[in-house]
C-alpha positions as a printed Julia matrix, in Angstrom:
362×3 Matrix{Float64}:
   0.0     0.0     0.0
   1.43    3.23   -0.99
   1.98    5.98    1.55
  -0.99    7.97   -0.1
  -3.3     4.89    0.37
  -2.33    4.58    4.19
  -2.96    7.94    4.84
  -6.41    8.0     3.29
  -7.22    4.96    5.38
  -5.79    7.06    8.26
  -8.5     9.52    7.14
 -11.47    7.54    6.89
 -11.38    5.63    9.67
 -10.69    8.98   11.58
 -13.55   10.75    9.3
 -11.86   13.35    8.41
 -12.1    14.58    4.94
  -8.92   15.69    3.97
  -4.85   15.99    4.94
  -3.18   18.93    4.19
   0.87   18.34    4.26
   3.31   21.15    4.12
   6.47   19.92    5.59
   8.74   20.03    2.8
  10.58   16.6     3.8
   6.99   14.95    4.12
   5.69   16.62    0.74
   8.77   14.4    -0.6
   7.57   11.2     1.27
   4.2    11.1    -0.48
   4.81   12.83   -3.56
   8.75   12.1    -4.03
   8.74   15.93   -4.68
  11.75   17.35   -3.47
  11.42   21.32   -3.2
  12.64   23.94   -0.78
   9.9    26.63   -1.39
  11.39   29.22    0.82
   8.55   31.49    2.04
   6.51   30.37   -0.77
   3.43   27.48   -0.69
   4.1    23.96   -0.73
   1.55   21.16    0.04
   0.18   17.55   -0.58
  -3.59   17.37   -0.36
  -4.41   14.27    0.06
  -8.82   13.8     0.15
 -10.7    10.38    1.64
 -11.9     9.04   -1.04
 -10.38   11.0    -4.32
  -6.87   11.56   -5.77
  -4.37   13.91   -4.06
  -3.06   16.99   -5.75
   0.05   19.38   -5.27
   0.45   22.81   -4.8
   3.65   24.74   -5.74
   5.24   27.36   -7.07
   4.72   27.31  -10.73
   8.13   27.66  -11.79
   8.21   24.43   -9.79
   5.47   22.58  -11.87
   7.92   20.99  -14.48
  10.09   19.23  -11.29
   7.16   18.08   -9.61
   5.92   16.05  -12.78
   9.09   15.28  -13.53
   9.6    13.28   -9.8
   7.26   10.98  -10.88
   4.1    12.79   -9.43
   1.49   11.8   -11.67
  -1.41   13.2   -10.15
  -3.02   16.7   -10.48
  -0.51   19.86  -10.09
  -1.69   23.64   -9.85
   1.08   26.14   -9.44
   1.11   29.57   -8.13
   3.12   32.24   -9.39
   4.19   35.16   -6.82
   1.81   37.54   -7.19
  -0.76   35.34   -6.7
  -2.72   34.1    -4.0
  -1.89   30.94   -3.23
  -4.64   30.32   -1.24
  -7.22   31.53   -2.63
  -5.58   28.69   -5.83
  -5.62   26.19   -3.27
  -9.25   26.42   -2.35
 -10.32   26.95   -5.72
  -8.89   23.69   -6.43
 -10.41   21.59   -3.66
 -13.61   23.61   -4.48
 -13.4    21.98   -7.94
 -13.84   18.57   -6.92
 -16.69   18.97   -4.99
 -15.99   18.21   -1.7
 -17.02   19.68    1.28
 -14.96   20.22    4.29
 -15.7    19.76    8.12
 -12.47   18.58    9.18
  -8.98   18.94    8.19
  -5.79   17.32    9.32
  -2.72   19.72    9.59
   0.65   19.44   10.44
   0.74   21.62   13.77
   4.16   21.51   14.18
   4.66   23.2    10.67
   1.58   25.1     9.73
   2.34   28.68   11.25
  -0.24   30.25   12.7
  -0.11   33.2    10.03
  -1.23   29.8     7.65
  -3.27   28.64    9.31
  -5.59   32.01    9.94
  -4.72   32.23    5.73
  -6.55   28.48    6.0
  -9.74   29.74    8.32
 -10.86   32.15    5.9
 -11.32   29.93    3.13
 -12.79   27.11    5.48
 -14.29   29.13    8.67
 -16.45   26.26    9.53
 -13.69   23.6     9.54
 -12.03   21.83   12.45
  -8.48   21.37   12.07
  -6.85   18.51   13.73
  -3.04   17.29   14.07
  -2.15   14.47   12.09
   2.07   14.64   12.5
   1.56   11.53   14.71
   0.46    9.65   12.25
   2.72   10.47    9.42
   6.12    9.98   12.4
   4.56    6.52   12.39
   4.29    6.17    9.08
   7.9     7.28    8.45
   9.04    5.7    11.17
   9.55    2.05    9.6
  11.21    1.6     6.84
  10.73   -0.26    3.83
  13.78   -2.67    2.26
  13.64    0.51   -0.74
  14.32    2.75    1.75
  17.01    0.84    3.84
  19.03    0.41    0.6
  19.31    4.35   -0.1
  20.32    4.84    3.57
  22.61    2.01    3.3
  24.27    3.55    0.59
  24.24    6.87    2.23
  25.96    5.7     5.01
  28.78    4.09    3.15
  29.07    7.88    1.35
  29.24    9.14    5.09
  31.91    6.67    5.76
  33.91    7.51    2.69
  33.53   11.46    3.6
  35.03   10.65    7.46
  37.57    8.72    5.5
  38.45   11.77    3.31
  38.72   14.28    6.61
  41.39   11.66    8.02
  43.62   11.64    5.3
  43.17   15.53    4.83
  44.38   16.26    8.86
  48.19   17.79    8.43
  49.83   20.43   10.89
  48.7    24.18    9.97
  45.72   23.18    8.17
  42.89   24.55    9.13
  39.34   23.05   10.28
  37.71   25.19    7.53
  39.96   23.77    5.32
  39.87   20.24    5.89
  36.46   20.94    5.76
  35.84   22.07    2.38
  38.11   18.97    0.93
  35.48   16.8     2.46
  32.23   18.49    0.89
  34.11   18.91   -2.47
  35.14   15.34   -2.48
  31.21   14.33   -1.86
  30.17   16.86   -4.48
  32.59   15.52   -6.98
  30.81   11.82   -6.56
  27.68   13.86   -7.0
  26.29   14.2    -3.97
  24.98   16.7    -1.27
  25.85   16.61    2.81
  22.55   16.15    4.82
  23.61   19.34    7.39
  26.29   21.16    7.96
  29.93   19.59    8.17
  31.5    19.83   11.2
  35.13   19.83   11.62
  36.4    20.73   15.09
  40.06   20.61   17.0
  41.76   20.31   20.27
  39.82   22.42   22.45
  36.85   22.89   20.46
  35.82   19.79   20.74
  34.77   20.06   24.29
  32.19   22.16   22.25
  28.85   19.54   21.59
  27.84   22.13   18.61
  30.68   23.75   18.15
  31.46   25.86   14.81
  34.43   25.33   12.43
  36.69   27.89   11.72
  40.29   29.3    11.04
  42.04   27.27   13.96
  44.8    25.58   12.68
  45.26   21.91   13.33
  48.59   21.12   15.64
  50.11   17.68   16.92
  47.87   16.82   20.46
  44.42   17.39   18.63
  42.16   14.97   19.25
  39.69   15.9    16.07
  35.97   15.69   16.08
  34.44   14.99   12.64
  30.27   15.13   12.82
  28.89   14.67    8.73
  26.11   13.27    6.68
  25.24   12.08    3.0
  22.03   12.62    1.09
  21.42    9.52   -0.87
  18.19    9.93   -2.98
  16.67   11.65   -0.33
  17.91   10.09    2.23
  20.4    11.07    5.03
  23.27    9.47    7.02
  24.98   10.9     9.72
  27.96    9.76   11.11
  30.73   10.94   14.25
  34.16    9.97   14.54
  37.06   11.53   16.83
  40.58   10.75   15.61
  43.8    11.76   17.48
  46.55   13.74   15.72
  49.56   12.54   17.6
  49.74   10.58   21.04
  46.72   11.85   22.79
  47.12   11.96   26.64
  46.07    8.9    28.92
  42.93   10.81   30.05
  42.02   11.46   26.51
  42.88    7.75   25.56
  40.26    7.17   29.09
  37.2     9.47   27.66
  37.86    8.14   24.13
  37.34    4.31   25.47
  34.38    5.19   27.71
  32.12    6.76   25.29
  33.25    4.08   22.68
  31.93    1.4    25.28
  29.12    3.47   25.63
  28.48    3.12   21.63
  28.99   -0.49   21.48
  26.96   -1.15   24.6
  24.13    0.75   23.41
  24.4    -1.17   19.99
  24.45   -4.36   21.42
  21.06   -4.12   22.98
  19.1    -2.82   20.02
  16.26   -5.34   19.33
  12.82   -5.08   18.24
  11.18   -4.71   21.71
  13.39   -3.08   23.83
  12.28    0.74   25.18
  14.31    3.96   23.14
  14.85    4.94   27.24
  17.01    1.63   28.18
  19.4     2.49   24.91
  19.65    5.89   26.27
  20.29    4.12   30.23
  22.47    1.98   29.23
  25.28    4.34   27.32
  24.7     6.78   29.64
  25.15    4.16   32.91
  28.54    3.19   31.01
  29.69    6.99   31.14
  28.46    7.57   34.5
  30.47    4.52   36.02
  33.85    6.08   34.38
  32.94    9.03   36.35
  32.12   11.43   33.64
  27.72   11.42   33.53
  27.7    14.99   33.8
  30.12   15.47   30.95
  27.75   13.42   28.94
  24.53   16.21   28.11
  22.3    15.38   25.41
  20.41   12.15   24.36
  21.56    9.51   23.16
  20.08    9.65   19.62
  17.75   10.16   17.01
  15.34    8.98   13.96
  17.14    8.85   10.74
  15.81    8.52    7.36
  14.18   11.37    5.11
  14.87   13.93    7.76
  18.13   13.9     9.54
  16.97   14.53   12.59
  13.33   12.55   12.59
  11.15   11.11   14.9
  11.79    8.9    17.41
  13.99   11.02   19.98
  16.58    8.3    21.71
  15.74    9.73   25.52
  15.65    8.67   28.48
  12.33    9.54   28.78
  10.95    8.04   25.68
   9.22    4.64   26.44
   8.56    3.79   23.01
   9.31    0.03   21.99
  11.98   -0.52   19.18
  10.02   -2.15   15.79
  12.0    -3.64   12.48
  12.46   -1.2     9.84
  13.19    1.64   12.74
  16.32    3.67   11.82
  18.17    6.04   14.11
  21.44    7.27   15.39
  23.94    6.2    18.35
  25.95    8.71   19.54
  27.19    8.81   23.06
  29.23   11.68   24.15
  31.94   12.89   26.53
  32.86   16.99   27.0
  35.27   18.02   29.13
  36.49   21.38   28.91
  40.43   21.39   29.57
  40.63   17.73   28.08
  39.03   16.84   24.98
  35.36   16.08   23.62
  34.84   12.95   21.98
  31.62   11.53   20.24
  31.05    8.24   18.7
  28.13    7.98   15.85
  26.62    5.41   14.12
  23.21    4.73   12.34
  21.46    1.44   13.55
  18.43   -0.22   11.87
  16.21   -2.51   13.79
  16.41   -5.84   12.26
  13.73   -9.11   13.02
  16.81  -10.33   14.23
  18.71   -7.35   16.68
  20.29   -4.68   14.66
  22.38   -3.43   11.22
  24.74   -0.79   11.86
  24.91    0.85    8.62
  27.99    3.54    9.64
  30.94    0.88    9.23
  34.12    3.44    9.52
  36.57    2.09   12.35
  36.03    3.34   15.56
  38.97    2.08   17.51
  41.14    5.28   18.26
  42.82    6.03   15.36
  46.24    8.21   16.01
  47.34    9.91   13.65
């Protein structure tokens, strides 16, 4: 059943008469329209019990068919108003309209008002639950892009490692990474992150001009877009002999990693991944250098739904993907985080990220 078809279901079981999807990344999952419309409109309308249609902007129109959306298409041009299109368009087929389903974590409220005048009437409901669960498991198609996207992460890390030389800068090293993924074709899924010596202690930090000098332990923190799908990937690397509390921090947060790993199976809570890296940490005596989760849901989005918490006592299902990455930050040391991207298997788990992770000194 396509995603459309599962989301109609949704619908009318839920009588609601239409779905209104604006998040560009979910636009993409049922219409394998890929668009960044900027301020402009972009949706999915997806009715109970007719075909869907797309709104964009029309300079846009010839993409959209071209993805493979074979459905209806009306595009808006700038001095337009795109609403006032948009309910045209549903007007057109007749239906009428007591109850919509909305993203509410997208839809500002400047839209939504824009929404209410056309459809005063109307109750509008949240339907972003559903569609997390719908995204949420992943389909063998799916797993095979990130696969692939993860082996682009792991040849990007790869890249970085061979680029670290005294003077260099992180900025620098940096830009050899992207413009070796660019030259294979592809785009990064966020920001590269490069950072040295101190900076690492940084969880977030931002690359810059500092220039790479023996004693860096070096944080690399990078992700592939692999037909619309992301990886993302952490590895810390030593330049030189790093110091036997660096060497400590490095080992604890890698145990922390594999730990985690180990006990990924379809069943076990998101909240005993996080407990159990985050135990591993805490008995090396550094828990309160350790200060986000644990990880996150992986796939179109590269940060998606579920949240790895320890607070999140959602059960692990086959076909979930998200990321491990355990963390250590201590200011006046080093910071050192270990990421991979697991899938839940029938089985246990595939890590996807396969880059070593033993230190590597170089």
């Amino acid at each position: 059943m396509t995603a459309i078809k599962k989301l109609q279901s949704y619908l009318q079981a839920n009588e609601m008469d239409v779905a209104f999807i604006t998040t560009p990344d979910n636009v993409f999952y049922f219409s394998n329209f890929k668009s960044n419309p900027h301020e402009r409109l972009l949706g999915v309308v997806v009715f109970k019990d007719q075909d869907p249609l797309l709104i964009c902007p029309k300079m846009e129109v010839p993409d959209a068919k071209a993805s493979g959306w074979n459905f209806e298409t009306i595009g808006h041009l700038d001095t337009d108003n795109a609403w006032e299109i948009l309910s045209n368009a549903i007007k057109m087929r007749g239906v009428t309209i007591s109850t919509f389903a909305i993203e509410k974590a997208h839809l500002t409220v400047e839209r939504l008002e824009a929404l209410q005048q056309f459809y005063p009437q109307a109750n509008f409901v949240r339907c972003d639950d559903r569609i997390n669960k719908m995204r949420v498991i992943k389909d063998e198609v799916e797993l095979e892009k990130m696969r692939h996207a993860a082996k682009l992460a792991d040849y990007a890390v790869e890249i970085g490692c061979k680029e670290i030389a005294e003077g260099k800068t992180e900025m620098e090293i940096l830009t050899a990474i992207e413009n070796a993924v660019k030259e294979k074709g592809y785009n990064m899924s966020f920001e590269t992150m490069v950072l040295s010596g101190p900076k690492t202690a940084s969880p977030h930090g931002i690359p810059g001009n500092r220039k790479i000098q023996k004693g860096d332990m070096i944080l690399f923190d990078l992700g592939v877009i692999y037909e619309g799908y992301c990886s993302d990937i952490t590895r810390t690397v030593a330049f030189g002999e790093p110091t036997e509390e660096q060497k400590l921090v490095y080992n604890t947060v890698l145990a922390a990693n594999e730990n985690a790993i180990k006990a990924v199976k379809s069943g076990v809570r998101a909240m005993d991944l996080d407990k159990i890296a985050r135990d591993t940490i805490e008995q090396a005596g550094y828990g309160e250098f350790f200060t986000h989760r644990l990880g996150h849901g992986l796939g179109i989005s590269v940060h998606e739904f579920p949240s790895i918490t320890g607070s999140n006592e959602m059960q692990l299902l086959p076909g979930m993907v998200f990321t491990i990455e355990p963390g250590i930050y201590k200011e006046g040391v080093t910071g050192v985080r270990i990421e991979d991207d697991v899938v839940v298997t029938e089985n246990g788990v595939e890590v996807l990220t396969k880059f070593p992770k033993e230190l590597m000194i170089l």
